[in-house]
KEKE-884126 format. One record per atom (N, C-alpha, C): atom name; residue in one letter; x, y, z; chain. Coordinates in steps of 0.1 Angstrom, whole numbers, plus 5000, padded with zeros to 4 digits. Layout:
residues N
+------+------+------+------+------+-----+
! atom ! type !   px !   py !   pz ! mol !
+------+------+------+------+------+-----+
!   CA !    A !    X !    Y !    Z !   A !
...
+------+------+------+------+------+-----+
end
This chain:
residues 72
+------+------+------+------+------+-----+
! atom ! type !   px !   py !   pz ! mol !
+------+------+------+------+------+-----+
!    N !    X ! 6480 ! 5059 ! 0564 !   A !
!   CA !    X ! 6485 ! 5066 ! 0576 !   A !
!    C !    X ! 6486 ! 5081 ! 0572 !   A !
!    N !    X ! 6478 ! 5088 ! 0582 !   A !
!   CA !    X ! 6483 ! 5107 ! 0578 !   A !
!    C !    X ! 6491 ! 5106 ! 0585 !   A !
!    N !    X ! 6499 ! 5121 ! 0579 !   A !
!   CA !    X ! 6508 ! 5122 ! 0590 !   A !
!    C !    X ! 6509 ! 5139 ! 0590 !   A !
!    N !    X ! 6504 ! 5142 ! 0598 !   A !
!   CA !    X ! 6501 ! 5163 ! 0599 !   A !
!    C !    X ! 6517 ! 5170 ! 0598 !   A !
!    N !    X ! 6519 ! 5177 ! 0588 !   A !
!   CA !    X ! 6530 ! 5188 ! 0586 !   A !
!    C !    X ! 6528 ! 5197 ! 0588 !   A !
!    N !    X ! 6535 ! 5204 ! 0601 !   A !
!   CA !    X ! 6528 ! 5218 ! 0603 !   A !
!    C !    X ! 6540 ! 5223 ! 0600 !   A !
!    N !    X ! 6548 ! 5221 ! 0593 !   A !
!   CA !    X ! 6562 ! 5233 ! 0586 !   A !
!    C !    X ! 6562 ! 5229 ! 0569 !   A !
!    N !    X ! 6573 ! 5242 ! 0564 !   A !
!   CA !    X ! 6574 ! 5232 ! 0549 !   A !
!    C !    X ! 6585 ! 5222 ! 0544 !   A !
!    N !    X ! 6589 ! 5222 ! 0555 !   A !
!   CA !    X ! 6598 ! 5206 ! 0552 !   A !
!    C !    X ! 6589 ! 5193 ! 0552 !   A !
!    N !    X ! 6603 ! 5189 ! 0537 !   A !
!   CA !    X ! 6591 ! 5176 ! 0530 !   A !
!    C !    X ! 6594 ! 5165 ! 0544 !   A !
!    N !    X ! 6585 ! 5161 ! 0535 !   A !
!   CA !    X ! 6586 ! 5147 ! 0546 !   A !
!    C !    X ! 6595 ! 5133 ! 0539 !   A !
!    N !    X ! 6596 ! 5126 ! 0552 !   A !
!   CA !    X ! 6609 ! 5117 ! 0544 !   A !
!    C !    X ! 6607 ! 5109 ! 0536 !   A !
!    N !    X ! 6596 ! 5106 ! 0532 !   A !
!   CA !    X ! 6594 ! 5099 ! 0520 !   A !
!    C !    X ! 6593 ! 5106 ! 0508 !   A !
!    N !    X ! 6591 ! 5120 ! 0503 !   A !
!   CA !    X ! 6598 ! 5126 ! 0498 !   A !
!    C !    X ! 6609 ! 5131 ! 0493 !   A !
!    N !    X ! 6620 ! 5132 ! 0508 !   A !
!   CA !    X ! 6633 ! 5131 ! 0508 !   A !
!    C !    X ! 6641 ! 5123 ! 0499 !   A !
!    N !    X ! 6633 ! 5109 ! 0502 !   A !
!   CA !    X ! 6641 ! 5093 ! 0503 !   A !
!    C !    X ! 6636 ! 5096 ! 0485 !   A !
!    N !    X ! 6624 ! 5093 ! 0479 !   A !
!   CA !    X ! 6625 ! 5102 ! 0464 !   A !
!    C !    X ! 6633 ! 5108 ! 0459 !   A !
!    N !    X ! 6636 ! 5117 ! 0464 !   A !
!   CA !    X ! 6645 ! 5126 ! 0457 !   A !
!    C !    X ! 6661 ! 5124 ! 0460 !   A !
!    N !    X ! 6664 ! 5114 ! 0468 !   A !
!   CA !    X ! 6677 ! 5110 ! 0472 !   A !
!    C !    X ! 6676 ! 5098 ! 0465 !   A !
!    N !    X ! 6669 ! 5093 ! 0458 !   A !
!   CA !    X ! 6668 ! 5074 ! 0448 !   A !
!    C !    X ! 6670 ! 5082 ! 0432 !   A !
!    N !    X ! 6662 ! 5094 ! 0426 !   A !
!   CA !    X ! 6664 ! 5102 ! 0421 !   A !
!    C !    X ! 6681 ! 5106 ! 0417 !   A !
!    N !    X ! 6685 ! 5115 ! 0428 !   A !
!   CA !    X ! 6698 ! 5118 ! 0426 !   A !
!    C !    X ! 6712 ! 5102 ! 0427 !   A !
!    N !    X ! 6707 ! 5092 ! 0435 !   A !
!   CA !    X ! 6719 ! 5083 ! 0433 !   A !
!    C !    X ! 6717 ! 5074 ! 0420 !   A !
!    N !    X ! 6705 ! 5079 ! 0412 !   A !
!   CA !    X ! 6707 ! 5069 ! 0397 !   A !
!    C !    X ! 6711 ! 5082 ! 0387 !   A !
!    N !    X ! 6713 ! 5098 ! 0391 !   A !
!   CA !    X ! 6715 ! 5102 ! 0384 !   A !
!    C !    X ! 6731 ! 5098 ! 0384 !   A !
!    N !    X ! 6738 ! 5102 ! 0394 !   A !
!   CA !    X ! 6751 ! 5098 ! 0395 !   A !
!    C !    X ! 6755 ! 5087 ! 0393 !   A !
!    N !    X ! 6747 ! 5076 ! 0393 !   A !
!   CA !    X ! 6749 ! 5060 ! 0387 !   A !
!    C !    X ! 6753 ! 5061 ! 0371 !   A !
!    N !    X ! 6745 ! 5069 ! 0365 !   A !
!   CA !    X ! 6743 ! 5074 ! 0353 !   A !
!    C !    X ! 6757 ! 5079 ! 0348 !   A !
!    N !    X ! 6760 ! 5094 ! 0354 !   A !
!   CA !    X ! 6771 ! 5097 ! 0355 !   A !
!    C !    X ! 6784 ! 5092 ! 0353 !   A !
!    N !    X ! 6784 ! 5081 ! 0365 !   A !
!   CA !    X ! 6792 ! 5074 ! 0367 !   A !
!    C !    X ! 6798 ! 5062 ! 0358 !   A !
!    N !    X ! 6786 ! 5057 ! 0356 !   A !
!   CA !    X ! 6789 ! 5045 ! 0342 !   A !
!    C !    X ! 6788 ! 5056 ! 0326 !   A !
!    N !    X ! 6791 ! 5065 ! 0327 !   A !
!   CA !    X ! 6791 ! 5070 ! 0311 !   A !
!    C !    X ! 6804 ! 5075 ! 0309 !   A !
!    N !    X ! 6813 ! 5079 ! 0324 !   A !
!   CA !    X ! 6827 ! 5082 ! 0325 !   A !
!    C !    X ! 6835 ! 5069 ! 0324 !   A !
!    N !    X ! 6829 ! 5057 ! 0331 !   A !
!   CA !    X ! 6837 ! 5049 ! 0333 !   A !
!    C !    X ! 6835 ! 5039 ! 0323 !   A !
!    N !    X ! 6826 ! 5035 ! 0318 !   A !
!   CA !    X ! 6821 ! 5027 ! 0306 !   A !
!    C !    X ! 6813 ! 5030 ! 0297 !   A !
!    N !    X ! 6817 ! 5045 ! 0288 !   A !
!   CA !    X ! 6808 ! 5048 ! 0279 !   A !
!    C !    X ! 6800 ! 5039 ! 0269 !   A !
!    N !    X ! 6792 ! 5045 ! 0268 !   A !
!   CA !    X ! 6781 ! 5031 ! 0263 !   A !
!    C !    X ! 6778 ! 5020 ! 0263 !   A !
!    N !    X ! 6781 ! 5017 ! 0277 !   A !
!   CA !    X ! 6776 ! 5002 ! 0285 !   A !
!    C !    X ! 6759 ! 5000 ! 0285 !   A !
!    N !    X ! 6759 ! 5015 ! 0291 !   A !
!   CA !    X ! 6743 ! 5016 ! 0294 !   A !
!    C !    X ! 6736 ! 5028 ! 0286 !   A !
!    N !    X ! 6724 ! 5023 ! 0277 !   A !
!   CA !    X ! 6719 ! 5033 ! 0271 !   A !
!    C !    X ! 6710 ! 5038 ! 0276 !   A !
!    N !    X ! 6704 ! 5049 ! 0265 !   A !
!   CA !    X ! 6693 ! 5058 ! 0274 !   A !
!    C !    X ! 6677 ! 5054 ! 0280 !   A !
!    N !    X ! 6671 ! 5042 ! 0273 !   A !
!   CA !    X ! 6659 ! 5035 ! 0273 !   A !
!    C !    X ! 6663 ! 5031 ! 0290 !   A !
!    N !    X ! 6675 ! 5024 ! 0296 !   A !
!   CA !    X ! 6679 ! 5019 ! 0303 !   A !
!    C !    X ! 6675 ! 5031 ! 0317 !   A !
!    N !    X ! 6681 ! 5038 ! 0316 !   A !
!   CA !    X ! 6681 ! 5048 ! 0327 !   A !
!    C !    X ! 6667 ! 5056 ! 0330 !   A !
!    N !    X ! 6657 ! 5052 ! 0316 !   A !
!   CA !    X ! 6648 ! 5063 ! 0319 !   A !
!    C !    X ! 6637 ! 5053 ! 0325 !   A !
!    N !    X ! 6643 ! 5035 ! 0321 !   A !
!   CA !    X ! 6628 ! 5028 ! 0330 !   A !
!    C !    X ! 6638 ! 5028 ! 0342 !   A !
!    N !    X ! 6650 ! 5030 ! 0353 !   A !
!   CA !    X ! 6654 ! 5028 ! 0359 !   A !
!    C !    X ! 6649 ! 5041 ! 0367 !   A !
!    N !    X ! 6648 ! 5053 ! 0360 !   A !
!   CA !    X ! 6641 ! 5059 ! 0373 !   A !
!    C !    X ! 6631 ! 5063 ! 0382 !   A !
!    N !    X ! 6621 ! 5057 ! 0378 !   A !
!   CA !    X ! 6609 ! 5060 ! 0385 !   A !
!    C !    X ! 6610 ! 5043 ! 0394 !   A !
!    N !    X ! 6615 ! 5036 ! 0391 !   A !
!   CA !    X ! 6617 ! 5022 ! 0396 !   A !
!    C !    X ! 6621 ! 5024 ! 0409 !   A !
!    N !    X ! 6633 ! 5037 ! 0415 !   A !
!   CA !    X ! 6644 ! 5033 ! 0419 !   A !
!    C !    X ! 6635 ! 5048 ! 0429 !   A !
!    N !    X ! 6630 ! 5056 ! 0421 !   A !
!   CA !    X ! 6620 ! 5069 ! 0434 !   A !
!    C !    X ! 6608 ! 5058 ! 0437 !   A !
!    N !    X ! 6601 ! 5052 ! 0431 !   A !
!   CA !    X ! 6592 ! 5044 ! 0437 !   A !
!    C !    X ! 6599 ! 5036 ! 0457 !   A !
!    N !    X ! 6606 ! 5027 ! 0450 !   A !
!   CA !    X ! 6614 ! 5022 ! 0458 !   A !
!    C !    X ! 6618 ! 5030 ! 0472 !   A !
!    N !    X ! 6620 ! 5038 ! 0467 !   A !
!   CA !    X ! 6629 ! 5046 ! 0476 !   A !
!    C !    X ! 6618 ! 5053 ! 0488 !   A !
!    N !    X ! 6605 ! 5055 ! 0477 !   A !
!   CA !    X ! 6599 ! 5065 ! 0489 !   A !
!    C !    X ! 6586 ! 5054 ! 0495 !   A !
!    N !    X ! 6585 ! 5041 ! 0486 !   A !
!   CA !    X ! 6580 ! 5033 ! 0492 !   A !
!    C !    X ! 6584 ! 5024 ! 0508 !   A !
!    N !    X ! 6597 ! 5019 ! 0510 !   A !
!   CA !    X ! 6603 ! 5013 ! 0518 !   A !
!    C !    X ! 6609 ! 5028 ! 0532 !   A !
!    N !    X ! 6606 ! 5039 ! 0525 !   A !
!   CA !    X ! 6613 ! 5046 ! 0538 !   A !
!    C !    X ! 6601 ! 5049 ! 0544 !   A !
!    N !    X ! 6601 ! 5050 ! 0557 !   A !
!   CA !    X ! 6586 ! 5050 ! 0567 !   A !
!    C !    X ! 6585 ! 5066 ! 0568 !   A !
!    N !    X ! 6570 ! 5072 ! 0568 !   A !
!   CA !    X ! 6572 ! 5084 ! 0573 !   A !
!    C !    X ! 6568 ! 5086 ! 0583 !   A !
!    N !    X ! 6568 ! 5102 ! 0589 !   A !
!   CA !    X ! 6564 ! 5106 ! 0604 !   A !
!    C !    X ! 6567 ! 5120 ! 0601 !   A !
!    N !    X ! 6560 ! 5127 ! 0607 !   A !
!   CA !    X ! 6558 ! 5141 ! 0613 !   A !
!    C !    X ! 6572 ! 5145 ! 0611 !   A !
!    N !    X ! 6575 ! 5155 ! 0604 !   A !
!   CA !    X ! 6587 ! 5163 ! 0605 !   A !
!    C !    X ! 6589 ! 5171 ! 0615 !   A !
!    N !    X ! 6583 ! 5172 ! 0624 !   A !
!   CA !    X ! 6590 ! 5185 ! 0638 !   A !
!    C !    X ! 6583 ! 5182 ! 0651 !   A !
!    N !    X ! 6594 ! 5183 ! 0659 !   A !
!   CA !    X ! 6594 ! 5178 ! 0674 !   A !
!    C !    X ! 6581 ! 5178 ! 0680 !   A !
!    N !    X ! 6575 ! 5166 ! 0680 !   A !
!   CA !    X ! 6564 ! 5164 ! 0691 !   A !
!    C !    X ! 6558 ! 5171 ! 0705 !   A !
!    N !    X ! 6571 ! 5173 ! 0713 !   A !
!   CA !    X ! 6572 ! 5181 ! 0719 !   A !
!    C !    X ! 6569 ! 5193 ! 0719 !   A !
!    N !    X ! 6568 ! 5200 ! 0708 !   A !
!   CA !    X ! 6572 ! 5214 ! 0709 !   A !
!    C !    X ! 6561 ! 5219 ! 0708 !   A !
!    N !    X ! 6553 ! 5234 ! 0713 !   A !
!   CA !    X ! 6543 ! 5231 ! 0713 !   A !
!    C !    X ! 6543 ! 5242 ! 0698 !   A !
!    N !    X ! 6537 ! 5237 ! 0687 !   A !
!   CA !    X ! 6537 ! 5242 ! 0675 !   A !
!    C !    X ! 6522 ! 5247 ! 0672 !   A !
!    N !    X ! 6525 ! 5256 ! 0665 !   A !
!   CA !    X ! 6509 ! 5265 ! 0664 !   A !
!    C !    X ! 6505 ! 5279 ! 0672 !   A !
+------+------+------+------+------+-----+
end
């Protein structure tokens, strides 16, 4: 599927990347305040590309800017 970007906002599967990205950093975060050394480092580093794959796999994309409008 193309999908034409005539601005430079990313598109949402990009987005959804970088938002799977930041909620295992804070997962991370989170379990190192709350259960230091529950989870080691080997752990987190195959968990993140798992978790941006995922992320930008399953969110659908589409044209970032109004259809309508007449752009260009």
């Amino acid at each position: 599927m193309k999908v034409d970007q005539l601005t430079a906002k990313p598109t949402n599967k990009l987005t959804a990347a970088m938002i799977g990205a930041a909620v295992v950093e804070t997962a991370r975060s989170l379990s190192d305040a709350l259960w230091p050394g529950l989870l080691d480092g080997p752990f987190w580093i195959a968990i993140y590309p798992i978790a941006i794959f995922a992320a930008g796999y399953f969110i659908r994309d589409a044209a970032n800017v109004d259809l309508a409008q007449d752009v260009g």
